[in-house]
N, C-alpha and C positions, 0 to 999 in steps of 0.2 A: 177784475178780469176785463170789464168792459173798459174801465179806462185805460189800461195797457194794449187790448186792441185800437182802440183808438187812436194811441199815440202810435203806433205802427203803420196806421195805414197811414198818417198826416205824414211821418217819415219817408215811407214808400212814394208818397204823391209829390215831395218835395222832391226826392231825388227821383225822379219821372220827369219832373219841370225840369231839373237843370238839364238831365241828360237829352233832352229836346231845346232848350235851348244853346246849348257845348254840343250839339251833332259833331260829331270831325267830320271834316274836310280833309283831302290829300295834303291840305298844307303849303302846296307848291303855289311859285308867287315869282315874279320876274323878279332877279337875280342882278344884271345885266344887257344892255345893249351896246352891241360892238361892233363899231361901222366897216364896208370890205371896201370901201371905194368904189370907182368904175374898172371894169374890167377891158383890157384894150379890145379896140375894134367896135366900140360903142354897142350900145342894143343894153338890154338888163336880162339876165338870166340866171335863175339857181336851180338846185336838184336836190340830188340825197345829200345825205350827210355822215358820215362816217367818223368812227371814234376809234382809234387804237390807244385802249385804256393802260396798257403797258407802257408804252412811250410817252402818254401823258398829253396824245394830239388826237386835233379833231381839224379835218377835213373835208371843204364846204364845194363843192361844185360851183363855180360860178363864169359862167359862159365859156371864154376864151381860155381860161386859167383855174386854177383851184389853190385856194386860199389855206392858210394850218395857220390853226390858230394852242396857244397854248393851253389844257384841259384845268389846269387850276386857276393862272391866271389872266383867261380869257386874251390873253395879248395877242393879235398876229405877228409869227413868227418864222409866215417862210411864202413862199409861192412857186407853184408850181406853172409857168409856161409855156408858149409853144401851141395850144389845143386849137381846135374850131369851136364845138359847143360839145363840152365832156359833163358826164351824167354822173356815174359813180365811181367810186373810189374803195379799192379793195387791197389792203394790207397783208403781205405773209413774213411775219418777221424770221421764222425759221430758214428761210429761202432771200432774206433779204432784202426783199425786194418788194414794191408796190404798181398793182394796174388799175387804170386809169381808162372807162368808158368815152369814146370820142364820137359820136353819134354823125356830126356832119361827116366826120372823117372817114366814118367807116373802119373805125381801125380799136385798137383794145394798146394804149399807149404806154410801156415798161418805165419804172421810176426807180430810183434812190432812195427808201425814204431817210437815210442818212443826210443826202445830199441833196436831195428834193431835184437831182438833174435828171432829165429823161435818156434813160439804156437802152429803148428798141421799140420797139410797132409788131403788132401782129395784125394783119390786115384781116377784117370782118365784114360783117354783113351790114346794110346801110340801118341808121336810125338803132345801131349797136347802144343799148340804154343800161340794165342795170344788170348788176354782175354778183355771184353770191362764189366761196368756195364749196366746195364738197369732202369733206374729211376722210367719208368713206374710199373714195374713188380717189381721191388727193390731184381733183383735177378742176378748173373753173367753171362754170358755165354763165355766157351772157345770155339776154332776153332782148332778143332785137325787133322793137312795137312795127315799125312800119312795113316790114322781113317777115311777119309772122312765126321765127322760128325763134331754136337755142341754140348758140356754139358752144361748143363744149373745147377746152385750151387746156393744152398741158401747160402748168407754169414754169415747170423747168426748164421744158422743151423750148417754151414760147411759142409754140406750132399749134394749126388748129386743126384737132383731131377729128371730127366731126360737126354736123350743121341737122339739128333737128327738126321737122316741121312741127309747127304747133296749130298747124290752120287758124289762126286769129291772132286778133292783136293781143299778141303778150303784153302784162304787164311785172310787178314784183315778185319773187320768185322766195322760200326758204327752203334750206337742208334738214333735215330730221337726225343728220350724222350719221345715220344707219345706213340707207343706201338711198335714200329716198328725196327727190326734191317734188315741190308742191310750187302751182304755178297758178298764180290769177291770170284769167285770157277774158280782159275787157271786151271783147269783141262778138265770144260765145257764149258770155254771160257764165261761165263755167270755169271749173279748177282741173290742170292739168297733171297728170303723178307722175315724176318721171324717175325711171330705174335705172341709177346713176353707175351699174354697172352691164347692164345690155345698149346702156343709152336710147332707152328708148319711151315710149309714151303708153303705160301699163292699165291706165283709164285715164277716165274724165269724169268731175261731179258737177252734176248745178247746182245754183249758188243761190236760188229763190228763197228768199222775197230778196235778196239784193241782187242789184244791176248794174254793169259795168263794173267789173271788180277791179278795185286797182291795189291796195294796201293789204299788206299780209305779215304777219307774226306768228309767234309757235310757243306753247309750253311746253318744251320736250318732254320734262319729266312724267307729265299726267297726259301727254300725246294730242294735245288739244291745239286747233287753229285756229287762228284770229282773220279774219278776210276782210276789209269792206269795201262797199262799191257806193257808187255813185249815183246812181239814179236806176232802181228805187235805191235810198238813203240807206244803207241801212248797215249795220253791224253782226255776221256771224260769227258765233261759236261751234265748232267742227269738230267730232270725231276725226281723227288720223287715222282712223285705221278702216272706215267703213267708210265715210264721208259724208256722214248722217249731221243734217244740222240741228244743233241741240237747244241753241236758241238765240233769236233774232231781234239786237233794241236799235232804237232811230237815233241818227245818229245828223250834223248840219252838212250844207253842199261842199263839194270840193274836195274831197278826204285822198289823201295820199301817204297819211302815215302810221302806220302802229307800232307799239314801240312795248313788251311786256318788261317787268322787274319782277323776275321770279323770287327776289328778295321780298318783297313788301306783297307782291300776289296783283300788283297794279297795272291796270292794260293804260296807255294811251293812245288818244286817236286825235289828230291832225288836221283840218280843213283851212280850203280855202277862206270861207267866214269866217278866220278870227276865231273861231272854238276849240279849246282843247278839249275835246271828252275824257272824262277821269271814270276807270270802271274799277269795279276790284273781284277778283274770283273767288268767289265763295266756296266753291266744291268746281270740281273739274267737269262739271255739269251746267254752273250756273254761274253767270256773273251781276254784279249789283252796278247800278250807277253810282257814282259817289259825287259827283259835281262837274260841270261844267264851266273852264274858266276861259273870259276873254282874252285875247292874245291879242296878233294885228292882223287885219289882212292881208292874206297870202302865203299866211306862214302856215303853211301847209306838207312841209316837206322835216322831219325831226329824226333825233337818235339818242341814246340815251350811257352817259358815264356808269357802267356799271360798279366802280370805287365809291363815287361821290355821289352818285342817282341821278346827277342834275339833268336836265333836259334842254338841247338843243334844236334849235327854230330858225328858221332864215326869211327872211323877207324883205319886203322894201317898199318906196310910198308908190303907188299907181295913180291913173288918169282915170277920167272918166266913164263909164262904162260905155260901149261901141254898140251896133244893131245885132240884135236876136240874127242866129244862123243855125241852116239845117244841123250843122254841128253843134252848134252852141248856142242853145235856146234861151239860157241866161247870157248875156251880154256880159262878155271880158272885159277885163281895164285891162290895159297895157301897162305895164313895168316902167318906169320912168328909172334911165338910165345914171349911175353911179351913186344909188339909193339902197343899195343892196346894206342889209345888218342883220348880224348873229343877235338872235335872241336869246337868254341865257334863264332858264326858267330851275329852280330848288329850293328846297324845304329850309 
């Protein structure tokens, strides 16, 4: 009897080492790197990233122009120009058609995405940044940072039905489908709810221990938000329905993207620093770290293949870092211009 316990526990202890040693990991590992060139009109600039997983393209914001590149084999295969400095890229292939954020422009730019040619302008509010649809209402809304408001566009129409205030600087915005859009406002430190059928602003949450919020994601299913801000660092998870924060990990500087696969349960988050944070939800309560992997600098802006899982990154090489400012207390590199590349990150 004792030797049969014994040989069990030597058993147990063994596989306790390996399974500490074989921890998983997310697995994910850079895939590819795939150069966009310089953008006309010189300067380096990227933004969101966009995926229309049905057509098998991904669309890169990148200054003057917006890049598509192919979703499986990373090829660039089209260009979209014409812009000033366009932010994001919003897809309805039931309507045909694609719009295109143009922030110097002031304007929300109509596309082909057959033809990748531009069909129209609706003119907007200035520093017009990132654009989400709304299923419920079947109508768009942009977040324009330097405007402090939302527009809200018919896409069929192409007309702009309304201009919300959001008193601060808006930043990424998601839909819930149901009627409800959810807004980071960098500015209030706060989350804006907006009721996509009065158009209007239903409450506000704060967002403590995180500051500056700019990144935001959604588990529809289990009604859960993903928000993170800037300084303080930090990563929330959110009740949807009360706006109770459920729990808060630290997360590196710069963060601009979350990106969930409600396949696998995996959050990712995005920074400046070259970190990708890799989390996994454990219950709609809780999420775990799972590892943090190095990227490159700047690639701080992502979206994610929901076919293939894979994850997209944009960056490029920078200069040196400039002097501390009341804005910017850590010191920016500048973008060194026609250095722009799609990072290509899967298991």
């Amino acid at each position: 009897m004792k030797t049969n316990l014994l040989s069990m526990t030597l058993v147990a202890l063994v596989s306790l080492g390996t399974l500490a040693v074989a921890a998983p990991g997310s697995g994910y590992h850079l895939l590819k790197k795939v150069p966009l060139g310089g953008a006309p009109g010189g300067g380096e600039y990227f933004d969101y990233v966009t995926v229309d997983a049905a057509a098998r393209r991904v669309y890169l914001s990148h200054g003057t122009e917006v890049k598509v590149v192919d979703a499986d084999t990373f090829a660039v295969v089209g260009t979209i120009s014409g812009l000033k400095r366009c932010h994001g890229v919003l897809v309805l292939p039931e309507l045909g058609k694609g719009f295109i954020t143009d922030g110097e422009a002031g304007k929300v730019i109509v596309f082909d995405p057959k033809t990748l040619k531009l069909t129209g302008e609706i003119k907007n509010s200035p520093d017009t940044d990132s654009l989400i649809y709304d299923p419920a209402s079947k109508l768009i809304f942009t977040m324009n940072g330097d405007s402090k408001t939302a527009s809200v566009i018919d896409p069929v129409k192409e007309t702009l039905v309304k201009t919300i205030d959001l008193g601060g600087g808006v930043e990424q915005s998601i839909a819930d489908g149901k009627g409800t859009i959810y807004d980071n406002n960098e500015e209030k430190n706060d989350m804006a709810v907006i009721d996509t059928h009065t158009l209007t602003v239903k409450t506000r949450w704060p967002l403590a221990p995180a500051g500056s919020p700019v990144a935001l994601e959604m588990d529809r299913e289990h009604r859960r938000l993903f928000s993170s801000g800037r300084d303080p660092k930090f990563l929330n998870l959110i009740d949807a329905d009360s706006g109770k924060i459920l729990q808060s990990l630290p997360i590196t500087s710069g963060v601009d993207g979350n990106v969930y696969d409600p396949d696998s349960g995996l959050l990712f988050v995005s920074t400046r620093a070259g970190k990708l944070h890799v989390f996994h939800e454990d219950s709609p309560d809780s999420l775990s770290e799972v590892e943090t992997i190095d990227t490159e600098y700047g690639a701080k802006t992502m979206n994610i293949d929901p076919k293939t899982h894979n994850l997209f990154l944009v960056t490029s090489d920078f200069g040196a870092p400039g002097s501390p400012t009341k804005k910017h207390p850590i010191p920016e590199r500048a973008a060194t211009p026609g250095t722009a590349r799609l990072l290509v990150y899967g298991r």
